[in-house]
C-alpha positions in Angstrom: 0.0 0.0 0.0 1.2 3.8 -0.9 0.7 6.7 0.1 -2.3 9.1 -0.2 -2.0 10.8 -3.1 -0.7 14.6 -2.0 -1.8 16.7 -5.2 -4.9 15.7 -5.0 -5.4 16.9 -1.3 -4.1 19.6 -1.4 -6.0 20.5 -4.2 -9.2 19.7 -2.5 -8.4 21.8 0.2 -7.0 24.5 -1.2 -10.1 25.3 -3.1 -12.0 25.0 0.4 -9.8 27.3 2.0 -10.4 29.7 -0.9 -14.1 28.9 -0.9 -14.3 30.2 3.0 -12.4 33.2 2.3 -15.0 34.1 -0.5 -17.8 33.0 1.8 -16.3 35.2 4.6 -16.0 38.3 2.4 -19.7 37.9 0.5 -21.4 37.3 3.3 -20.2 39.5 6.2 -22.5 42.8 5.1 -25.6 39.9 4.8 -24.8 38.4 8.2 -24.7 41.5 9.9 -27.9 42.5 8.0 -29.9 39.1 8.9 -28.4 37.9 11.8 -26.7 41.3 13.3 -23.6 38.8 13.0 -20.5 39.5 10.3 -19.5 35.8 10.5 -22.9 34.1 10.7 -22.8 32.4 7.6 -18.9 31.9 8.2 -19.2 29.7 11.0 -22.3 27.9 10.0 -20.4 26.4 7.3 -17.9 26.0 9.3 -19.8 23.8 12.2 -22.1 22.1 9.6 -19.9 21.8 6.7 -16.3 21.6 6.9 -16.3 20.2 10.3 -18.6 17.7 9.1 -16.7 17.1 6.1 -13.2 16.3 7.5 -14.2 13.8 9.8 -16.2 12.4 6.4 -13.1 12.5 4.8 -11.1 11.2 7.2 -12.8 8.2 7.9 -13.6 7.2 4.3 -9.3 7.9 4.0 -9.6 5.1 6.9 -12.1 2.8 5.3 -10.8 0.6 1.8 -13.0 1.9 -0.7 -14.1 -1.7 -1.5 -16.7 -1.7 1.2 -18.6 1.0 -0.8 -19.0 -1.3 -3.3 -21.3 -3.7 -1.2 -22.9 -1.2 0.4 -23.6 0.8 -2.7 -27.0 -0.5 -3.2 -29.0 -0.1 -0.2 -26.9 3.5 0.5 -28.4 4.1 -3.0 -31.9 3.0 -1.9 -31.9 4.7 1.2 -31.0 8.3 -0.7 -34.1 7.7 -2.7 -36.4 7.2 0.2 -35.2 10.7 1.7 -35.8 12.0 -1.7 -39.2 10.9 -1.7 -39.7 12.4 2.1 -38.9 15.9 0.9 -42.3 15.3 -1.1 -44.4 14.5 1.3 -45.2 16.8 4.7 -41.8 16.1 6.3 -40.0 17.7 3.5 -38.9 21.6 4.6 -40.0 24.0 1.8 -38.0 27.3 1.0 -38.7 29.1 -2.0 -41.2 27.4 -3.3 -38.7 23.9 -3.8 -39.3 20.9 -1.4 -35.8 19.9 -1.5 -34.9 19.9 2.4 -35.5 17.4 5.2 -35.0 18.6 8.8 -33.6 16.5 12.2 -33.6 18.4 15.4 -32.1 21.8 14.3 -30.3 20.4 11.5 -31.4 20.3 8.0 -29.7 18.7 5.0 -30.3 18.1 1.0 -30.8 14.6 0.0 -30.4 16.0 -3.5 -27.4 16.7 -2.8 -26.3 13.8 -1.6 -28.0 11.6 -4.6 -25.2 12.8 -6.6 -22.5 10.7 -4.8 -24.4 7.6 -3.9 -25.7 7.5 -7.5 -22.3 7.6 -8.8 -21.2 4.9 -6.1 -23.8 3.0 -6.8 -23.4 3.2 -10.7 -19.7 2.5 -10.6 -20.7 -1.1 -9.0 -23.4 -1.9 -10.6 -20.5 -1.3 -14.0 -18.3 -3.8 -12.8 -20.2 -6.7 -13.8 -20.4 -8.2 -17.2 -22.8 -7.1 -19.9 -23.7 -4.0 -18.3 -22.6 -1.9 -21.4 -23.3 -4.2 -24.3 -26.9 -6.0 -23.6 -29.9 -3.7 -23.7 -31.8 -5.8 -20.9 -29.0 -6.2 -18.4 -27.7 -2.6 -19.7 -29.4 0.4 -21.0 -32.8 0.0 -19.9 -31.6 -1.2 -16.2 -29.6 2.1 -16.5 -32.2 4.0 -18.0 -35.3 2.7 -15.1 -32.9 4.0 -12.2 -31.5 7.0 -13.6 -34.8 8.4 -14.7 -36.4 7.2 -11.4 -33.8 9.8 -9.4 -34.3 12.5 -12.3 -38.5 12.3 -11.7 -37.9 12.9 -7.9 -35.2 15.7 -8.3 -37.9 17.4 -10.9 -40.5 17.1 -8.4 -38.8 19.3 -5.8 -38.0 20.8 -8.1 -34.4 20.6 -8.5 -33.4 20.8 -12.3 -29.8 21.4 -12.1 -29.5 18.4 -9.9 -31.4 16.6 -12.3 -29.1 17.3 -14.9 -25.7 17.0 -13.0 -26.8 13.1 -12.7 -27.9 12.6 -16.2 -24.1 14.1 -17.5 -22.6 12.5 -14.8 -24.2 8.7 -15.9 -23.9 9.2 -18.9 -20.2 9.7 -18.4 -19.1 6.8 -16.6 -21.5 4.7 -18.4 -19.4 5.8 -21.7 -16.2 5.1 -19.8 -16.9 1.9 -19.0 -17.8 1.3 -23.0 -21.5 1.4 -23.6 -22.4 1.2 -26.5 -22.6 4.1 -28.7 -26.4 3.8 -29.5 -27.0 3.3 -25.7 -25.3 6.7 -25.0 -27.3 8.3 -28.4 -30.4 7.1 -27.2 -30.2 8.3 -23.6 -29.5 11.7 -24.7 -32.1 11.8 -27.2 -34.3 10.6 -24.4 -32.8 12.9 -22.1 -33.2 16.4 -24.6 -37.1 15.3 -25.1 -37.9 14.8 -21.7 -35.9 17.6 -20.5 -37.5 19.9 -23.4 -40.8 19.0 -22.5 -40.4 19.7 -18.2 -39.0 23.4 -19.7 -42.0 23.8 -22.0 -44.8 22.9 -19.4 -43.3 24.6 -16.4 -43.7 28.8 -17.3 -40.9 29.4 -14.7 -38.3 27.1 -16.3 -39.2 28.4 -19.9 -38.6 31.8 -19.0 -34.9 31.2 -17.9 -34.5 30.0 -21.1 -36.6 33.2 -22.7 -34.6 35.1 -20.5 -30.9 33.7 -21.8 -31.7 34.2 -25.5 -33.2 37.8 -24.9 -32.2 39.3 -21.7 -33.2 42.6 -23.0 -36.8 41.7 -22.5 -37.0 41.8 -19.0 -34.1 42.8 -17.4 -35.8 43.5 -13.9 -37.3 40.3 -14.1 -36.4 37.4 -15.2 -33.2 38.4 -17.0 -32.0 40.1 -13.1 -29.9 37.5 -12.0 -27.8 36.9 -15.1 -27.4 41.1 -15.6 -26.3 41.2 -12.0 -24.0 38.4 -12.2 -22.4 39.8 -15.8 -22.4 43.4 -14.1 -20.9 42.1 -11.1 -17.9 40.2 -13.4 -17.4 43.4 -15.5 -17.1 45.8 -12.0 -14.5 43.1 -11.2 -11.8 43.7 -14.3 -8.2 42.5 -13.9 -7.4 42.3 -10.3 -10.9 42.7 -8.8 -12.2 45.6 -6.0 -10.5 43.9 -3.1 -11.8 41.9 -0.5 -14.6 42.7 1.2 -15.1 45.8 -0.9 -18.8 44.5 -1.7 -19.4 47.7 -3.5 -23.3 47.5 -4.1 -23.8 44.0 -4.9 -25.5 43.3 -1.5 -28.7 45.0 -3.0 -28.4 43.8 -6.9 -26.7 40.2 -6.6 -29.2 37.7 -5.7 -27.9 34.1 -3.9 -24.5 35.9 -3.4 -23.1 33.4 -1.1 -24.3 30.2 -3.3 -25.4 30.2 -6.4 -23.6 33.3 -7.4 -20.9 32.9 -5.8 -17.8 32.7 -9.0 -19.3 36.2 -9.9 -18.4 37.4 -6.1 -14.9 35.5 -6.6 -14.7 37.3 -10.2 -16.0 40.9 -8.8 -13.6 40.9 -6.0 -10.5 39.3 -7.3 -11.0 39.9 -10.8 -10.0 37.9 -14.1 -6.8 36.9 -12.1 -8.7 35.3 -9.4 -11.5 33.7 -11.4 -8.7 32.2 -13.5 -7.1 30.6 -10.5 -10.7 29.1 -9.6 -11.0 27.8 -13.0 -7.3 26.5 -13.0 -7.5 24.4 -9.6 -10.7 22.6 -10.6 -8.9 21.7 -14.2 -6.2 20.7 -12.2 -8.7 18.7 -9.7 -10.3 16.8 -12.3 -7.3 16.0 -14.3 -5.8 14.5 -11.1 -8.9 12.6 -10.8 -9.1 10.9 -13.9 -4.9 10.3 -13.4 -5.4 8.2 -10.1 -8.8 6.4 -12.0 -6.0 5.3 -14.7 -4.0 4.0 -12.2 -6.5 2.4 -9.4 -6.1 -1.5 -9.6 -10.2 -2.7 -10.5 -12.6 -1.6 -12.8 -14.9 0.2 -9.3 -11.9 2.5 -8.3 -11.5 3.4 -11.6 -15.0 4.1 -12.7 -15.4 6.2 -9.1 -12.2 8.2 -9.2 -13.0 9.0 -13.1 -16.6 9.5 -12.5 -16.0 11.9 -9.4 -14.1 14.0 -11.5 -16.4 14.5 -14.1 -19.3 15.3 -11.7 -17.2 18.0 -10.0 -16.1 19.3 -13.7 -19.8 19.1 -15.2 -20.9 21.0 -11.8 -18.0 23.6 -11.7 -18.8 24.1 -15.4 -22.6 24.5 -15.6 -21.9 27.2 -12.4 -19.7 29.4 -13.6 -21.0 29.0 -17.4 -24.6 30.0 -16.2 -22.9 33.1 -14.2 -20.8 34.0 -16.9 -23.7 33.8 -19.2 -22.5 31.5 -21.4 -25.7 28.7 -20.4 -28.8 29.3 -19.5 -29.2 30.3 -15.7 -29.6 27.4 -13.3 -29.0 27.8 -9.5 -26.0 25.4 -8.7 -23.4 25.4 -6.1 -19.5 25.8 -7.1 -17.9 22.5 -5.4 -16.3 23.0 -2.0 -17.0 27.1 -2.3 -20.4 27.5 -2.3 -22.3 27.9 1.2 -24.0 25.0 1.9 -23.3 22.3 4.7 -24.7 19.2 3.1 -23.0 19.8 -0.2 -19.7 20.4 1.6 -19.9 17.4 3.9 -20.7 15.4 0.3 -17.9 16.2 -1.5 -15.6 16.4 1.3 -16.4 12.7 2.3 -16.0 11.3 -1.3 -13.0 12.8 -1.7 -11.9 10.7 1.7 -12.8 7.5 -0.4 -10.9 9.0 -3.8 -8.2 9.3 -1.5 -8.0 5.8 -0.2 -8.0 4.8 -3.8 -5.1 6.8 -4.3 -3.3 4.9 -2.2 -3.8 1.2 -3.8 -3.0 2.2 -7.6 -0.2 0.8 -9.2 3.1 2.2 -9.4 
């Protein structure tokens, strides 16, 4: 047995130590204005996330990352009961979206956890034979499951989340060498039933109005993509400085989440958005390097396919603030506030870890 692998953690946590000064510097004025406390949000996150998270990732360091592969089922099964609760009157609704459940004083996203227990469970289920080639053992198997999860995310509703697993199956089903009609059909299947959600729900076709012409409404539906470009733009080359919020307290909605790479590009400009951008290239390239290496079809698949989801999820983010996609409200991996999505990616990156330290030389 080696080593952990050091790049890769210290890429991880690098970006979360970037990702809490952000947090610290968008959301002091907000604290103070909610709470009457500059560090609210700060040490939330803090207690329910990062704290959370290490000992996550420490113990899955601890744990060989074959025993995921027998649990992998009925962790699966059990995220998708907790999906279903946030439907029915235990679910906590914010918003308008039934996408939390609550314990005590502590609430948490199953959505957000479907993303990792999906991929652990899909990078098992891979390993056996015929997965990829046979439609009845393969594609429709696949195709049940994943559009099972997708349905519940929807209901919530959580779109982007619905999407992040779609790419993300897709992509380890295509690493493991499905078959090229499966992976056609799926997204054929995928762009009809996704274009049909957007054109019977009013609110998700107007995002899309909104992207193609913001000029329509641009104190309605277009506001959070004009903030977020104005907010980039104020930034230029080396940002305003942290904690220099100029104005965008009042005109950047979701400041401390969903916008939060258009905070990182307002205060430390192209050169710190480029950084971002940089470390999660690096992130995922180290990823897919230690899924070359792991010793079994599982740690390779879940190494690979945990890169990709952070990639796809880093990209749609700061694509949608950047205006390049349509707008979508997603969380930037291990920046974003958020204590369940932090505890998430922190404890998988525990188990990508402990594969790192059985690959071959």
């Amino acid at each position: 047995m080696k080593k952990i692998d050091h790049l890769f953690v210290s890429l991880v946590f690098l970006l979360v130590i970037l990702g809490l000064i952000a947090l610290t510097s968008a959301s002091s004025e907000l604290g103070q204005v909610r709470f009457q406390d500059s560090y609210f949000y700060l040490k939330h996150q803090l207690i329910f996330g990062l704290s959370l998270g290490f000992l996550g990732f420490l113990i899955a360091t601890k744990i060989n990352y074959h025993y995921w592969h027998k649990i992998s089922f009925f962790i699966l099964l059990f995220n998708i009961l907790l999906l279903i609760l946030t439907l029915t009157p235990l679910g906590v609704s914010s918003g308008g979206a039934s996408r939390w459940l609550r314990i005590g004083k502590i609430s948490f996203q199953p959505g957000e956890t479907i993303k990792f227990t999906y991929l652990i469970y899909l990078a098992a289920w891979l390993t056996e034979k015929n997965r990829t080639k046979k439609f009845s053992k393969g594609f429709l198997p696949f195709t049940i499951i994943t559009a099972l999860i997708i349905v519940l995310l929807l209901a919530q509703p959580s779109t982007s989340t619905a999407l992040i697993v779609l790419m993300t199956g897709l992509a380890v089903y295509f690493l493991r060498g499905a078959s090229s009609k499966f992976i056609l059909e799926t997204i054929l299947l995928g762009v009809v039933g996704f274009g049909l959600v957007i054109y019977f729900t009013p609110y998700r076709l107007q995002r899309i109005i909104a992207f193609l012409y913001p000029q329509i409404d641009p104190q309605g539906s277009s506001y959070h993509l004009s903030q977020s470009l104005l907010a980039i733009r104020e930034g230029g080359l080396f940002g305003v400085g942290l904690s220099k919020l100029s104005s965008k307290i009042y005109y950047l909605p979701e400041q401390i989440g969903d916008s939060i790479f258009s905070v990182i590009a307002h205060e430390a400009g192209f050169i710190g958005a480029t950084l971002i951008i940089f470390l999660f290239l690096m992130l995922v390239q180290r990823c897919l390097w230690i899924g070359k290496k792991a010793r079994d079809v599982f740690g390779k698949l879940l190494s690979s396919g945990f890169g990709l989801l952070v990639g796809i999820q880093a990209f749609i983010h700061i694509a949608c603030n950047s205006g390049i996609i349509p707008y979508t409200g997603l969380p930037l991996p291990f920046i974003s506030y958020g204590g369940t999505a932090m505890v998430s990616f922190l404890t998988i990156s525990g188990i990508i870890t402990n594969i790192s330290k059985h690959i071959k030389s």
